[in-house]
Structures are given as C-alpha cells and as structure tokens.
C-alpha positions as a printed NumPy array, in Angstrom:
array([[ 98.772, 116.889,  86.362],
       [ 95.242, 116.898,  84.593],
       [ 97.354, 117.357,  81.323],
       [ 99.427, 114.248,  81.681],
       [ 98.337, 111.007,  79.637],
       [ 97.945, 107.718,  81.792],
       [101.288, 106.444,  81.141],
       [102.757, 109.719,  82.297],
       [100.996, 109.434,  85.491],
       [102.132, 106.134,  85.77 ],
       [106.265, 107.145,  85.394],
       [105.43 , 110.246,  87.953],
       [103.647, 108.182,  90.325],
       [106.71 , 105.657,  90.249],
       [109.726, 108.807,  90.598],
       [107.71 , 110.265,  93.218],
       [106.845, 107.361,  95.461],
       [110.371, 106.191,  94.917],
       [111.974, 109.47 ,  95.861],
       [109.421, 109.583,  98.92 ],
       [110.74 , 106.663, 100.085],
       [114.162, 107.688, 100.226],
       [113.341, 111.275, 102.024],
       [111.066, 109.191, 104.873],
       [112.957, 106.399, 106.855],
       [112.365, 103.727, 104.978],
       [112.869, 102.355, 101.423],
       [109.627, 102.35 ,  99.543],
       [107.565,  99.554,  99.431],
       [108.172,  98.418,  95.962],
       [107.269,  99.332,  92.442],
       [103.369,  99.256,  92.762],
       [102.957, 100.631,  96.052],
       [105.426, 103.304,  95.198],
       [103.732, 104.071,  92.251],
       [ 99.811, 104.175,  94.066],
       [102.078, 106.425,  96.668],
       [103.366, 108.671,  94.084],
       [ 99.961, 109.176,  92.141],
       [ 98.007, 109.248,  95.762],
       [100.625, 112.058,  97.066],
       [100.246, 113.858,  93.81 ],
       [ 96.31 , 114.419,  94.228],
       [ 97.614, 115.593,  97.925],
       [100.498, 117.859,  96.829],
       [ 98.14 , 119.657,  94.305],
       [ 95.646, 119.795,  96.514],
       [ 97.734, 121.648,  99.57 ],
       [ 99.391, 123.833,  96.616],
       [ 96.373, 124.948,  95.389],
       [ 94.822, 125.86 ,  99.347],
       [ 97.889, 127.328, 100.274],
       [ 98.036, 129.479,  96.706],
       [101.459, 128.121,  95.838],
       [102.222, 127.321,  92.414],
       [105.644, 125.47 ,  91.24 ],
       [105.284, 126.237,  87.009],
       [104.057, 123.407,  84.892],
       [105.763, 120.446,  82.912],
       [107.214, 117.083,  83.955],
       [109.387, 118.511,  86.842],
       [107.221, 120.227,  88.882],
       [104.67 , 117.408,  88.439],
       [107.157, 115.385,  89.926],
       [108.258, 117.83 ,  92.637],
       [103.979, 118.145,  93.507],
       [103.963, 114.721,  93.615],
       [106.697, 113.465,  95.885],
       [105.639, 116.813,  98.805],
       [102.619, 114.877,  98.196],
       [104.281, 111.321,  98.519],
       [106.15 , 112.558, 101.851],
       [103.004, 113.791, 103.541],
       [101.335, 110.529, 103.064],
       [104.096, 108.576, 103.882],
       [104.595, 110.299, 107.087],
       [101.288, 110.092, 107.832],
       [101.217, 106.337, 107.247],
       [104.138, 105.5  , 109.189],
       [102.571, 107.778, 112.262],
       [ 99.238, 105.205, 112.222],
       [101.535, 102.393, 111.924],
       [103.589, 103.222, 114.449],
       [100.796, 103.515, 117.031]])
C-alpha cells in the first residue's frame, strides 16, 4: 500500500470499508467512516499478512483484498465491544 498516492488510498479505503460492511451484518456506516474503516483495516490486513508470511501479489486488487480482511477484522471487533 506504501506505493499508492493519497487519493488511491482514499478510493481503497472507500471499496474496502464498503465491501466490509456488506460481509459483517450490517451496512457500513457511510462514506467517511467506511473509508477511515477501509484505510484502518488496510494497516491491519498488511500487518497480519506480513506476521503470518502471507503475501497476495501487488497492484490495486490485492490492495483492496488486504484492505477489506483488514476492514472485516475491525469491524467484527467493533461490533463485539458494542455489543457488550
């Protein structure tokens, strides 16, 4: 993801927080939010690929793929602390 511009980063954080939304219950929270969810999950997704030595090729789709793992680990985290 390092070699993505800002904008970039922007339009993955958006696809992957939107796509997260639709694979936890729940519909996303709306444009920002999904997009801070996207970017958020993406620093998460890269993070567990890199511990766990798993690596998914480079370009826009696997950034996107990284991203929204990432998205759906946070967002089921999130919805376990809100739910208690």
């Amino acid at each position: 993801m390092a070699s993505h511009g800002i904008i970039v980063w922007l339009i993955i954080g958006a696809v992957a927080g939107w796509l997260a939304g639709l694979l936890v219950k729940g519909g996303g929270f709306g444009l920002i939010v999904d997009i801070i969810v996207g970017i958020v999950g993406a620093f998460i997704g890269g993070w567990l690929a890199g511990v766990l030595g798993i690596n998914l090729g480079g370009g826009l789709l696997s950034s996107i793929a990284t991203a929204t793992l990432g998205a759906v680990i946070l967002l089921f985290i999130l919805r376990l602390f809100k739910r208690a």
